[in-house]
VMD Tcl script that builds the backbone (N, CA, C; Angstrom):
set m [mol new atoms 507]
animate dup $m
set s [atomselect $m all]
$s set {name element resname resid chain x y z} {
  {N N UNK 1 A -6.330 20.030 -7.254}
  {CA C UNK 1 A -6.372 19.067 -6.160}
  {C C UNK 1 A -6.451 17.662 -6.749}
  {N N UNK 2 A -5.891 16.819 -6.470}
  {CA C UNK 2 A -5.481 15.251 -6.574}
  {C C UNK 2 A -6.777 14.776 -6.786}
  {N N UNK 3 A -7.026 13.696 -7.117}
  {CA C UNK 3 A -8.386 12.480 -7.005}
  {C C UNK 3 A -8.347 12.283 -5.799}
  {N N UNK 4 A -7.380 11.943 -4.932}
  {CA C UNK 4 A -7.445 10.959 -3.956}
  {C C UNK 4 A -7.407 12.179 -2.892}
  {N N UNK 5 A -7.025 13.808 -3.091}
  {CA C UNK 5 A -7.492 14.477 -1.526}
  {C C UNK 5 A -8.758 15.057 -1.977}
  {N N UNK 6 A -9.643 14.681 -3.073}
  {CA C UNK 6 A -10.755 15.414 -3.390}
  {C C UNK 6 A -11.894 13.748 -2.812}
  {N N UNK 7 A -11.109 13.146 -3.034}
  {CA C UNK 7 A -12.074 11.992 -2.495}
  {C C UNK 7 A -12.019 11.679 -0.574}
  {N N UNK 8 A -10.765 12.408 -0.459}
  {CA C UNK 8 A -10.991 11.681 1.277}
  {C C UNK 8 A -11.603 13.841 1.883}
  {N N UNK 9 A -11.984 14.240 1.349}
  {CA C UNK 9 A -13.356 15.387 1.314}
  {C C UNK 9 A -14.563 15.080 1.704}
  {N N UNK 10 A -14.949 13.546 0.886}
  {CA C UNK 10 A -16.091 12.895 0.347}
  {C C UNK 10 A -16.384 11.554 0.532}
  {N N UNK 11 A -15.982 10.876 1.183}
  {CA C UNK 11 A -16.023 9.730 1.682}
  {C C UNK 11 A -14.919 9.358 2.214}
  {N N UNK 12 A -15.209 8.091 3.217}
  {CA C UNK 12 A -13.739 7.239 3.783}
  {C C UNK 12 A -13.040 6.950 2.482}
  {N N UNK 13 A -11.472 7.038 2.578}
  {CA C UNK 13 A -11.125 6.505 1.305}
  {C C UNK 13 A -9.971 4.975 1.721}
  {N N UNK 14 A -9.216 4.656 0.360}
  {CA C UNK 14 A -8.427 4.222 0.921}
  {C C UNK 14 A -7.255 4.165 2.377}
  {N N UNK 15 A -7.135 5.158 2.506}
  {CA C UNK 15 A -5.980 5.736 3.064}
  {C C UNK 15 A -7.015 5.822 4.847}
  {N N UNK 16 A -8.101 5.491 4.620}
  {CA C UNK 16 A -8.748 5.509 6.266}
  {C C UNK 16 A -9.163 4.214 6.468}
  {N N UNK 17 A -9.642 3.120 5.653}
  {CA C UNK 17 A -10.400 2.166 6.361}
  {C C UNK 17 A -8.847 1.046 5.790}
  {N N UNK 18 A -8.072 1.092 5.241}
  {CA C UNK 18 A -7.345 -0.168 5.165}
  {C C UNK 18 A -5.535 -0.001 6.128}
  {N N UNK 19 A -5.425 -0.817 5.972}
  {CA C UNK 19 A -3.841 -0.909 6.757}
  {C C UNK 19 A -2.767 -1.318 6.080}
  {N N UNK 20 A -2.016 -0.077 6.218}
  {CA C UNK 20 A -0.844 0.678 5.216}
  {C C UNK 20 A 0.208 -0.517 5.047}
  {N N UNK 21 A 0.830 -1.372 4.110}
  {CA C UNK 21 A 1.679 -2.324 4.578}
  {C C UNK 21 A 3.058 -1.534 4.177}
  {N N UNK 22 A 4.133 -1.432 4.893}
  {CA C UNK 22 A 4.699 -1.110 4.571}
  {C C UNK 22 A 6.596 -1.939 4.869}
  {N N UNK 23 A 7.103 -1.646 3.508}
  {CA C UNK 23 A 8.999 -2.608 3.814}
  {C C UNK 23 A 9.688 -1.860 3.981}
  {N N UNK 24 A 10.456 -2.784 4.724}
  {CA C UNK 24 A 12.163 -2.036 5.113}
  {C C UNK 24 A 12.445 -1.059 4.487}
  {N N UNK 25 A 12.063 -0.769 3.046}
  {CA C UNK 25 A 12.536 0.630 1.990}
  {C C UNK 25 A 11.528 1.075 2.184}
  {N N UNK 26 A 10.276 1.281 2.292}
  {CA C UNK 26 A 9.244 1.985 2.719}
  {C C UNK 26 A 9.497 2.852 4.223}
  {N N UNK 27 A 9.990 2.173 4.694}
  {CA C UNK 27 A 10.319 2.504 6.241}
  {C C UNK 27 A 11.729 3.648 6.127}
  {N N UNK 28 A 12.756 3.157 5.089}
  {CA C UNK 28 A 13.564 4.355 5.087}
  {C C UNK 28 A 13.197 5.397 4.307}
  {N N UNK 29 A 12.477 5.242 3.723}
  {CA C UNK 29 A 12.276 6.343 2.395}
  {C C UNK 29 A 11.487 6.999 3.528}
  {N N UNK 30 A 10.216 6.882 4.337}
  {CA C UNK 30 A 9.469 7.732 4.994}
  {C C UNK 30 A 10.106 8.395 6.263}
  {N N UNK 31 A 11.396 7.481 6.399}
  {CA C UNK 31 A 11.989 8.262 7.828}
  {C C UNK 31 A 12.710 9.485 6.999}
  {N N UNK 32 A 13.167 8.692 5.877}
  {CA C UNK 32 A 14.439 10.050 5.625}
  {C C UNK 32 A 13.688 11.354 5.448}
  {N N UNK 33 A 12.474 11.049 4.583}
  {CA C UNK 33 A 11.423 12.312 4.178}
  {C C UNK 33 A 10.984 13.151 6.102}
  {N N UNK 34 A 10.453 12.339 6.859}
  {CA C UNK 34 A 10.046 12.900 7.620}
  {C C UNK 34 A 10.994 13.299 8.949}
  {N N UNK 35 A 11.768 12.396 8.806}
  {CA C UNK 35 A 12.950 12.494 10.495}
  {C C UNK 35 A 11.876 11.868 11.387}
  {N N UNK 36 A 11.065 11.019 11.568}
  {CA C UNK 36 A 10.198 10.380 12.275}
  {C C UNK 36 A 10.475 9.344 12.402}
  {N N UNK 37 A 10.692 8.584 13.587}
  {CA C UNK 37 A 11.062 6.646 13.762}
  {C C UNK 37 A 9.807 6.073 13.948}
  {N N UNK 38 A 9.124 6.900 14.536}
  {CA C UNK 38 A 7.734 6.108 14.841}
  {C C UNK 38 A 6.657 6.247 14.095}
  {N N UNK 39 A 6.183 5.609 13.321}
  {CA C UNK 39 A 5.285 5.834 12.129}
  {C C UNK 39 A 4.315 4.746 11.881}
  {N N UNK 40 A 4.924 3.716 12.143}
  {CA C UNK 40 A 4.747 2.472 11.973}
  {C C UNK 40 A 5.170 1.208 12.897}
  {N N UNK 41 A 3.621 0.333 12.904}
  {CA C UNK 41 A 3.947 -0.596 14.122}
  {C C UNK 41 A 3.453 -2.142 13.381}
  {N N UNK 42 A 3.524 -2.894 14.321}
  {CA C UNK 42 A 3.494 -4.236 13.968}
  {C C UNK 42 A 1.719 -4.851 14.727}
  {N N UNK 43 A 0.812 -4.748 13.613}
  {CA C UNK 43 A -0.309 -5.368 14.011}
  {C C UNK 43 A -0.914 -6.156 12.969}
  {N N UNK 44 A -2.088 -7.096 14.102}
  {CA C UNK 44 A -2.311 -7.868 13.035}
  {C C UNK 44 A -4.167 -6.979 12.826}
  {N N UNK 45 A -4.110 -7.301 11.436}
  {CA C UNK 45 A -5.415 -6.530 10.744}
  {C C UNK 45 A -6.793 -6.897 11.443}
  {N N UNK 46 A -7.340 -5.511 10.879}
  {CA C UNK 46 A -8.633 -5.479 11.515}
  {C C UNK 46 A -9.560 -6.275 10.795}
  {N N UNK 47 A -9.042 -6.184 9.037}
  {CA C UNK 47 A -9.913 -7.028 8.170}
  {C C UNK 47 A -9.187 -8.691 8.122}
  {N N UNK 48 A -10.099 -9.377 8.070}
  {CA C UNK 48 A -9.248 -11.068 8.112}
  {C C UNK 48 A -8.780 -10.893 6.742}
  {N N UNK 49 A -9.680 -10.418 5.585}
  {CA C UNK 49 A -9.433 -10.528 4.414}
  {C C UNK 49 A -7.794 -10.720 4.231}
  {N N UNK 50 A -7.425 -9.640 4.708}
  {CA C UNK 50 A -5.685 -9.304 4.288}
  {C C UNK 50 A -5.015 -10.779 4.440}
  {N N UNK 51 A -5.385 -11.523 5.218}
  {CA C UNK 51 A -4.871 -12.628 5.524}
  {C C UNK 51 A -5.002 -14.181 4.056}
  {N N UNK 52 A -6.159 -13.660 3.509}
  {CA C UNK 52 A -6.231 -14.743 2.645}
  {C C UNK 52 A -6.115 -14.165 1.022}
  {N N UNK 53 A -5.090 -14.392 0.953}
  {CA C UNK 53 A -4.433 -13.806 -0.501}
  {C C UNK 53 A -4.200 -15.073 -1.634}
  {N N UNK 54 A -4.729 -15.318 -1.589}
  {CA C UNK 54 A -4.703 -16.856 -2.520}
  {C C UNK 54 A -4.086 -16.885 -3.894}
  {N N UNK 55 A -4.766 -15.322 -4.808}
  {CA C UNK 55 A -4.266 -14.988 -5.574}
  {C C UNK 55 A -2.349 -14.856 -5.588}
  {N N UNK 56 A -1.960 -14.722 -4.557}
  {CA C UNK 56 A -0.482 -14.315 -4.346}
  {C C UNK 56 A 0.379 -15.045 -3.394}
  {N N UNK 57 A 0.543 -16.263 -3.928}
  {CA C UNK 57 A 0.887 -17.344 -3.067}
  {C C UNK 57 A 2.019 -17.181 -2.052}
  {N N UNK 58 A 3.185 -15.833 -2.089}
  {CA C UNK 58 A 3.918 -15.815 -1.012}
  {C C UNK 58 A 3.863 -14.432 -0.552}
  {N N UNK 59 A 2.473 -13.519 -0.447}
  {CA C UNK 59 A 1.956 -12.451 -0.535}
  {C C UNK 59 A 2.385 -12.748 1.665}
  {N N UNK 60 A 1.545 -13.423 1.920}
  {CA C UNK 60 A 1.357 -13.432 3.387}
  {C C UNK 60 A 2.907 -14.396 3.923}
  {N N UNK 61 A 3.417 -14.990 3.543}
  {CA C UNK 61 A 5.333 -15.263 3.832}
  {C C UNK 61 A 5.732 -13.992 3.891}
  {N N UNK 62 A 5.620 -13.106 2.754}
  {CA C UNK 62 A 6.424 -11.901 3.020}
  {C C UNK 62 A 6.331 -10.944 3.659}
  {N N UNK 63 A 4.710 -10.626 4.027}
  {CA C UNK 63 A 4.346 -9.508 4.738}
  {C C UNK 63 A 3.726 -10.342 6.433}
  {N N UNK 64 A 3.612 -11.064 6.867}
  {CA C UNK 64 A 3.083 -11.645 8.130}
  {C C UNK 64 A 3.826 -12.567 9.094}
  {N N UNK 65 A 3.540 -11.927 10.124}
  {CA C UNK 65 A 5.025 -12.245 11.221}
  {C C UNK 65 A 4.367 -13.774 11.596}
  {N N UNK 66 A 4.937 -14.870 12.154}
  {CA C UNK 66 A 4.712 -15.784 13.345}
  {C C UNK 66 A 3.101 -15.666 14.089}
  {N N UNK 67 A 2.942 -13.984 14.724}
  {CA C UNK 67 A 2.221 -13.526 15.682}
  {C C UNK 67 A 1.092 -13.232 14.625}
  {N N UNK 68 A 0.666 -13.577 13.386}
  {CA C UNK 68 A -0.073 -12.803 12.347}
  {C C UNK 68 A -0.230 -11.497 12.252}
  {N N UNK 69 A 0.416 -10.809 12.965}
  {CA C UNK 69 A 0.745 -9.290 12.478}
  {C C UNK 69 A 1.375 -8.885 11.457}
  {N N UNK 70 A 1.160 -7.794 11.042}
  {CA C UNK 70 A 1.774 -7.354 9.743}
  {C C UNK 70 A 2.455 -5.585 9.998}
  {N N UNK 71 A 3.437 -5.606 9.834}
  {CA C UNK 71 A 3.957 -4.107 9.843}
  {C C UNK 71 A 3.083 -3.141 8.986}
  {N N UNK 72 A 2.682 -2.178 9.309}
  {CA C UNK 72 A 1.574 -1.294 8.808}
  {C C UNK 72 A 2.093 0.274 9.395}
  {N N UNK 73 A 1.641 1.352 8.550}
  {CA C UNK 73 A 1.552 2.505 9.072}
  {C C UNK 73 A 0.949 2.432 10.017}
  {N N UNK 74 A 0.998 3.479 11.446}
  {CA C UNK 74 A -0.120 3.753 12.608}
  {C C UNK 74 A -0.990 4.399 11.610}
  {N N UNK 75 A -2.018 4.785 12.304}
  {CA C UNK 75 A -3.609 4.993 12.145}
  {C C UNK 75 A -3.436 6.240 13.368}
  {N N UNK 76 A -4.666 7.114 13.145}
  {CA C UNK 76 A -5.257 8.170 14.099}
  {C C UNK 76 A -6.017 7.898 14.426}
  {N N UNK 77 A -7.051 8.142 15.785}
  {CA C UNK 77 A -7.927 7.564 16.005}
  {C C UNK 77 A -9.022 6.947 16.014}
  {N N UNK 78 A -9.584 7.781 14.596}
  {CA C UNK 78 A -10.505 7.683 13.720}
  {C C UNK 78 A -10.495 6.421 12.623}
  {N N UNK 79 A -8.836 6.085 12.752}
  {CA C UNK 79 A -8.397 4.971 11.794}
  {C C UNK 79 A -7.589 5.847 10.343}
  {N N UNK 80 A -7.677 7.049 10.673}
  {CA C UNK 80 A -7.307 7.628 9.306}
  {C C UNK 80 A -5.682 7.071 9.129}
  {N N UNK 81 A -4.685 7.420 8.208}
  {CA C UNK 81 A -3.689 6.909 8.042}
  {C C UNK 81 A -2.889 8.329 8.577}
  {N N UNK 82 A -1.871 7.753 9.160}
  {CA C UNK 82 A -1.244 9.042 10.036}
  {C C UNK 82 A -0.869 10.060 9.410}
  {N N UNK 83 A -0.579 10.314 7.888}
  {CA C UNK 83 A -0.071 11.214 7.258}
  {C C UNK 83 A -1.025 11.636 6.047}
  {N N UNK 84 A -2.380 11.298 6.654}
  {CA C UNK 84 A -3.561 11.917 5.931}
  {C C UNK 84 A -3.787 13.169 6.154}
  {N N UNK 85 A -4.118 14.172 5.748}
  {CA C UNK 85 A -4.633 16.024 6.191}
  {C C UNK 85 A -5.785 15.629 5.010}
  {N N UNK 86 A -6.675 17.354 5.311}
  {CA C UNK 86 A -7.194 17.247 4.985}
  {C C UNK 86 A -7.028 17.644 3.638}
  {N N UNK 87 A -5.731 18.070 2.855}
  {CA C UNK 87 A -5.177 17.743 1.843}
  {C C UNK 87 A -4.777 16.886 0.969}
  {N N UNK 88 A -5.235 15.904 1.703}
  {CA C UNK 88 A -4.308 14.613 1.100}
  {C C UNK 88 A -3.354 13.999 2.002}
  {N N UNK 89 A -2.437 13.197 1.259}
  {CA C UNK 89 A -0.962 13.044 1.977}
  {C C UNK 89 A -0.532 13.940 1.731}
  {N N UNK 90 A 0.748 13.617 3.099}
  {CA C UNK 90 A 1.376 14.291 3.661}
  {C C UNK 90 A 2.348 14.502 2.618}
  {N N UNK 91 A 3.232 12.841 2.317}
  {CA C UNK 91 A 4.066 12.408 1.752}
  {C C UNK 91 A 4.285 12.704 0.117}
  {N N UNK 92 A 5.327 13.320 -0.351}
  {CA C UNK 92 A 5.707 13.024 -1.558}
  {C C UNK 92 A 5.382 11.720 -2.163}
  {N N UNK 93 A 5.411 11.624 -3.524}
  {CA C UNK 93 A 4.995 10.175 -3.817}
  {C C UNK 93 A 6.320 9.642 -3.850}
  {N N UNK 94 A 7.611 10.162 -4.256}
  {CA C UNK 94 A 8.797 9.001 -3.681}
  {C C UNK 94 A 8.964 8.824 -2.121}
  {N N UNK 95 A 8.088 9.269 -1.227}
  {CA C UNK 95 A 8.159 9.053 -0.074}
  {C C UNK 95 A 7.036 8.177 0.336}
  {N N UNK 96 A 5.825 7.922 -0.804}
  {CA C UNK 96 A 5.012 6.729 -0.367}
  {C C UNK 96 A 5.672 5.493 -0.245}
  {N N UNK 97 A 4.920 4.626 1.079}
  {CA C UNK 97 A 4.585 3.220 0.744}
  {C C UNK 97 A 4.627 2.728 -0.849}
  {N N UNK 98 A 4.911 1.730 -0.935}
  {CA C UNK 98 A 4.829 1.316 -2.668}
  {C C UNK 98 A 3.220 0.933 -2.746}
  {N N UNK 99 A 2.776 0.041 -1.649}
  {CA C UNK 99 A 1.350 -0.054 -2.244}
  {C C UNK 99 A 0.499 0.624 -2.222}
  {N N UNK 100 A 0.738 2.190 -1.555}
  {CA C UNK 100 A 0.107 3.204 -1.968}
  {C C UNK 100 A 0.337 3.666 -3.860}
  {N N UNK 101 A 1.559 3.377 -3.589}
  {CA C UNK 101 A 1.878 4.557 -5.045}
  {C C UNK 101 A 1.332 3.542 -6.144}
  {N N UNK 102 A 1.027 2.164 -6.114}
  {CA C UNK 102 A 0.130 1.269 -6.547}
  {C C UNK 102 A -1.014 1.437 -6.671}
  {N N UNK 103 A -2.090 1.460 -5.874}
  {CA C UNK 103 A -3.341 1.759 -6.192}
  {C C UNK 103 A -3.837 3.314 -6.732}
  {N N UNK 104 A -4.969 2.946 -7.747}
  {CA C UNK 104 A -5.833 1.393 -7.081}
  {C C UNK 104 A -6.031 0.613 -8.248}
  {N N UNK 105 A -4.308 0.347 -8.505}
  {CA C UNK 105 A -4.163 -0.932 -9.510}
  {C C UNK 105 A -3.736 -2.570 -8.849}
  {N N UNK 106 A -4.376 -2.825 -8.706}
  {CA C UNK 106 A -4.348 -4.894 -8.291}
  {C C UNK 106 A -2.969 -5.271 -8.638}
  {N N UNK 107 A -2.408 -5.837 -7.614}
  {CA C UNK 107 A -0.967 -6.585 -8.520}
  {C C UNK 107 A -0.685 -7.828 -7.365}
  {N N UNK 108 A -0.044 -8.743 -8.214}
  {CA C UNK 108 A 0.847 -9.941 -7.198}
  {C C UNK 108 A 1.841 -9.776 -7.532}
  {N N UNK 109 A 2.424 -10.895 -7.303}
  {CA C UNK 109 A 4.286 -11.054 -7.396}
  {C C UNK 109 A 4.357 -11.480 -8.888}
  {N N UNK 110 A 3.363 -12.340 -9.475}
  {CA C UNK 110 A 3.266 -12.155 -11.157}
  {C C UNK 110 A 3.168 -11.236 -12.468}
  {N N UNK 111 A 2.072 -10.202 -11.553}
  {CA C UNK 111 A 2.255 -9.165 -12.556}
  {C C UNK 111 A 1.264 -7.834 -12.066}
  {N N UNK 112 A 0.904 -6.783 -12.627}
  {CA C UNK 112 A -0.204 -5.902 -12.542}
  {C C UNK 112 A -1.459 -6.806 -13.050}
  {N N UNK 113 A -2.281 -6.410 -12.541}
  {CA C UNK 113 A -3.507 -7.324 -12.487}
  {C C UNK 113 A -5.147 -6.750 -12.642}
  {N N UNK 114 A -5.487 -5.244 -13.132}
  {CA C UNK 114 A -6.686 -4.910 -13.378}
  {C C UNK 114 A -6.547 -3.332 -12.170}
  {N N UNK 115 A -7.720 -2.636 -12.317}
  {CA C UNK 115 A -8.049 -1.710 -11.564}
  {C C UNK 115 A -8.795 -1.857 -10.326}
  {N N UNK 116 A -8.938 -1.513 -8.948}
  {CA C UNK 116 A -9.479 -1.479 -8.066}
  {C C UNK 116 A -10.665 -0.282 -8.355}
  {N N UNK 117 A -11.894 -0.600 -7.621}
  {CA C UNK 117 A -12.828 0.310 -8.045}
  {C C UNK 117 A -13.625 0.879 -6.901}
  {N N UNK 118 A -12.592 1.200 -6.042}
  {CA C UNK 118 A -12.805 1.863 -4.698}
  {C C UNK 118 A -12.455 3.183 -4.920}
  {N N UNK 119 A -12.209 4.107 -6.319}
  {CA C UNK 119 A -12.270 5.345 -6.570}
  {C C UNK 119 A -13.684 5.864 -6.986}
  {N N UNK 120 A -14.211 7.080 -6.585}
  {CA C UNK 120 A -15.035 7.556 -6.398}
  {C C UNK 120 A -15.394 7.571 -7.924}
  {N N UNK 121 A -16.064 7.100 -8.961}
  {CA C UNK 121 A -16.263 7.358 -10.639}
  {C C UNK 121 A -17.104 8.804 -10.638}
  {N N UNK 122 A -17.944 9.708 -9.204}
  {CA C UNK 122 A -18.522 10.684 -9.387}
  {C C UNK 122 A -17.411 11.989 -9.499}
  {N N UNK 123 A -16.145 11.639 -8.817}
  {CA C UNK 123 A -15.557 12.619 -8.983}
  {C C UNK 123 A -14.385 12.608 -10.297}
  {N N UNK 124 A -14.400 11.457 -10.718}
  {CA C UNK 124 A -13.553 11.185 -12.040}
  {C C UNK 124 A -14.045 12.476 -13.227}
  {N N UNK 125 A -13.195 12.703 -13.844}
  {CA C UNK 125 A -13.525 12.961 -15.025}
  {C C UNK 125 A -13.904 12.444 -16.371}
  {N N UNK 126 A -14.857 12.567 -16.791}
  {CA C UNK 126 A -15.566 11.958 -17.713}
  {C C UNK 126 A -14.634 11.740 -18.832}
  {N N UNK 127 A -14.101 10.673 -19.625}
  {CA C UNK 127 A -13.017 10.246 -19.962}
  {C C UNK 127 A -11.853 10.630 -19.633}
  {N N UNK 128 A -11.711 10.845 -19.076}
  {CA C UNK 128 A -10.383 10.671 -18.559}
  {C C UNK 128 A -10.127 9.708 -17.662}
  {N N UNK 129 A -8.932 8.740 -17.924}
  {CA C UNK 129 A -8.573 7.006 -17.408}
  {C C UNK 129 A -8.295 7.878 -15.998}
  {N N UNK 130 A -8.737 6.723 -14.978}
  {CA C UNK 130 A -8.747 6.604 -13.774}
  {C C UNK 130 A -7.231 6.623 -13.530}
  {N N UNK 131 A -6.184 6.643 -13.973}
  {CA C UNK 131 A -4.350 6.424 -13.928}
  {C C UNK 131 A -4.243 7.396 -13.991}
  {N N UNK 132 A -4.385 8.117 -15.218}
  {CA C UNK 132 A -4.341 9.274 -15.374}
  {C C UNK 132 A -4.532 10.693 -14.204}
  {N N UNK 133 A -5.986 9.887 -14.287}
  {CA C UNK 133 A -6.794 10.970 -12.639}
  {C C UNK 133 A -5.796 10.846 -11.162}
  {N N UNK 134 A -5.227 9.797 -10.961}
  {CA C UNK 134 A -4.486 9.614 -9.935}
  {C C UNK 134 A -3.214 9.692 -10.222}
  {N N UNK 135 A -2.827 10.297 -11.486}
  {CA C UNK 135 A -1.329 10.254 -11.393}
  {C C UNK 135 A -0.024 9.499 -11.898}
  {N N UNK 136 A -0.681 7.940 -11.936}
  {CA C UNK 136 A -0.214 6.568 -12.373}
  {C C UNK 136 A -0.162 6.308 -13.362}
  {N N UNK 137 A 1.013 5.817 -13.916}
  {CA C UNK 137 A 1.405 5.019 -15.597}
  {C C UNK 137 A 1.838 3.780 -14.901}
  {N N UNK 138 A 1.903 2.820 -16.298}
  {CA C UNK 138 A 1.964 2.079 -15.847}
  {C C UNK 138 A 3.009 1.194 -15.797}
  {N N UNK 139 A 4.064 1.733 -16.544}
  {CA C UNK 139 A 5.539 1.499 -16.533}
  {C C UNK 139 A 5.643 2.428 -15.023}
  {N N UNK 140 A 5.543 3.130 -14.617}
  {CA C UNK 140 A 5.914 3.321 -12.975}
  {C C UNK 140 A 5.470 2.299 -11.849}
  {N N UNK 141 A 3.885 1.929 -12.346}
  {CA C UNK 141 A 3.517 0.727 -11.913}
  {C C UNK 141 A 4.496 -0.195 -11.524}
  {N N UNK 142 A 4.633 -0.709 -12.476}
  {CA C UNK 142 A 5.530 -1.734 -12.763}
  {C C UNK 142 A 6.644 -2.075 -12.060}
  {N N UNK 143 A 7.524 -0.880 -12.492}
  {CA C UNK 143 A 8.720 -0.330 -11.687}
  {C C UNK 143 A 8.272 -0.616 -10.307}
  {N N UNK 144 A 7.103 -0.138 -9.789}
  {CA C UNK 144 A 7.072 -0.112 -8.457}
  {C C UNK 144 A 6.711 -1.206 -7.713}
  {N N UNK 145 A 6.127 -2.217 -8.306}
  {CA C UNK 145 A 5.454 -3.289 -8.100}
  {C C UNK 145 A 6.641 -4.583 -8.137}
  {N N UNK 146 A 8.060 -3.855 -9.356}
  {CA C UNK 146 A 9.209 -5.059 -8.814}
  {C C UNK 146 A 9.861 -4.507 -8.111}
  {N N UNK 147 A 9.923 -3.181 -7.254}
  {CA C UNK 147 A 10.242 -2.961 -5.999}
  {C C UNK 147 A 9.802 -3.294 -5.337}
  {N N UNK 148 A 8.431 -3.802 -4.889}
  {CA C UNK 148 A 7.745 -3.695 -3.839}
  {C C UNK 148 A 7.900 -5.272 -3.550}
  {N N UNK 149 A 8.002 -6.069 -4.642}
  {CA C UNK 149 A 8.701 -7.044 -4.345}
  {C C UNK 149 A 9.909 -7.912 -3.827}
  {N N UNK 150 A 11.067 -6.779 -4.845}
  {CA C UNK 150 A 12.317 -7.286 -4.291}
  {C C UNK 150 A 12.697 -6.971 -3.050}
  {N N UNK 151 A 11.826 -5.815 -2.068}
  {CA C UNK 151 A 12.014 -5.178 -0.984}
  {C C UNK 151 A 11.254 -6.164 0.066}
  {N N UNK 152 A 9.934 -7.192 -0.623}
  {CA C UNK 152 A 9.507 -7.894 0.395}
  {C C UNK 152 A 10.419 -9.520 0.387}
  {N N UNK 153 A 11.336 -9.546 -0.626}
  {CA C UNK 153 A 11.464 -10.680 -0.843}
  {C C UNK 153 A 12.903 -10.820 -0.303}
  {N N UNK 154 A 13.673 -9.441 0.135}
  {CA C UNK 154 A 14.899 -9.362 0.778}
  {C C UNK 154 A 14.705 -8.729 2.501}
  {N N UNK 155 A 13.487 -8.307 3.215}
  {CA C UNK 155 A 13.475 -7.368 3.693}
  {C C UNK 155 A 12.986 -8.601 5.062}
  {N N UNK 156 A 12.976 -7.830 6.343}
  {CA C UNK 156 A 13.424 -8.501 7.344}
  {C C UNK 156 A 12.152 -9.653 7.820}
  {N N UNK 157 A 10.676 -9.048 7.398}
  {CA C UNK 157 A 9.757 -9.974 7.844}
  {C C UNK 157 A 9.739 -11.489 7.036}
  {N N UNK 158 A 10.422 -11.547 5.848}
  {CA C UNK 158 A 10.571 -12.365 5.277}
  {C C UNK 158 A 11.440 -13.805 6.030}
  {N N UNK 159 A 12.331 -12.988 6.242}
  {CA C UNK 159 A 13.614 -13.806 6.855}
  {C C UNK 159 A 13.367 -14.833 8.456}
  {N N UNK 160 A 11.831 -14.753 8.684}
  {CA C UNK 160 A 11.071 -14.901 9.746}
  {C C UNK 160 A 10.385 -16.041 9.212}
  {N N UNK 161 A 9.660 -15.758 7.748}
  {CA C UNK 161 A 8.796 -16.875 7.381}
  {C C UNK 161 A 9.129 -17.492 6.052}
  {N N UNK 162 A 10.634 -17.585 5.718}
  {CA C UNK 162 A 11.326 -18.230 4.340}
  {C C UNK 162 A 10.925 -19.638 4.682}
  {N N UNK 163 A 10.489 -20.222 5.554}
  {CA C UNK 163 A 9.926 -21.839 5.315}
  {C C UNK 163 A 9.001 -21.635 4.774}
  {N N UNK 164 A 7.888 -20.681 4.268}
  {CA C UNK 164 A 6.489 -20.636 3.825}
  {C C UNK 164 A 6.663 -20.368 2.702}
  {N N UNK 165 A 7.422 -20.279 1.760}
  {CA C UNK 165 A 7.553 -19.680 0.035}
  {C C UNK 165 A 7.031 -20.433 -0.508}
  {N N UNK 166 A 6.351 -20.285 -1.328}
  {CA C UNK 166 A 6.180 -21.119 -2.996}
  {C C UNK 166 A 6.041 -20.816 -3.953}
  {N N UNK 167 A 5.888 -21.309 -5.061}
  {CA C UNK 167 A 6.250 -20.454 -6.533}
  {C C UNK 167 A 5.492 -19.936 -6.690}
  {N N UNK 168 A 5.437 -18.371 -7.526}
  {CA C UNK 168 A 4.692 -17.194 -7.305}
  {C C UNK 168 A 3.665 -17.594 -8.592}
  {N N UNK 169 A 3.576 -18.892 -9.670}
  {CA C UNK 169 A 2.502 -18.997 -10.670}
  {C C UNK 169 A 2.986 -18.249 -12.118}
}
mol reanalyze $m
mol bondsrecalc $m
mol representation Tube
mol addrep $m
């Protein structure tokens, strides 16, 4: 069993308390996997946080409409992420969101940027790297992180707020 369906066992994890962002290639990759249109809607977050990205100066141009909403997976009622079980995801990992298949490594439009430490360290294995435990290298990282870019930087919410760009640092 995964890190991440042995952790949503055992606490809220990622995949329940935050809001899924997901692009235009995120959106086809999960329709083609599932045959589902409705998956995903346009809201604005429950946390303000998402909103102040300072670190990532055209982080919120690319992902935040006019209305401050942000395209996100739906949620279940509980808030879980719709294609959570109690397995895990649902989804293949070429059928994740990219900033799923990202964490819980930190990144901007500059580069990968450190580990997130919202993984459970009780259920880790005692040396064994937290990447490892979840699956992640970091040349896939990478890979995925200048997808996740070129997909926000061509993809339709953008084309809404191209007066707001500035150089990524």
């Amino acid at each position: 069993m995964s890190l991440c369906a042995q952790c949503a066992r055992v606490q809220r994890t990622c995949c329940q308390y935050t809001d899924v962002l997901v692009t235009d290639g995120d959106i086809l990759r999960i329709r083609e996997y599932t045959d589902q249109p409705d998956f995903y809607e346009n809201r604005i977050p429950v946390d303000p946080s998402y909103l102040d990205q300072n670190d990532d100066p055209n982080w919120n141009a690319y992902t935040v409409l006019p209305d401050k909403s942000r395209r996100v997976l739906k949620q279940q009622e509980n808030r879980d992420c719709i294609f959570l079980t109690e397995q895990g995801c649902v989804l293949p990992l070429e059928a994740r969101p990219l900033v799923c298949r990202l964490y819980p490594i930190y990144f901007t439009e500059s580069g990968l940027d450190g580990l997130a430490e919202g993984c459970p360290p009780q259920l880790q294995t005692p040396g064994k790297p937290l990447l490892d435990a979840v699956g992640v290298d970091i040349v896939s990282a990478e890979r995925w992180r200048h997808l996740l870019y070129h997909e926000l930087r061509t993809g339709s919410v953008l084309y809404e707020n191209r007066h707001y760009l500035r150089p990524a640092g």
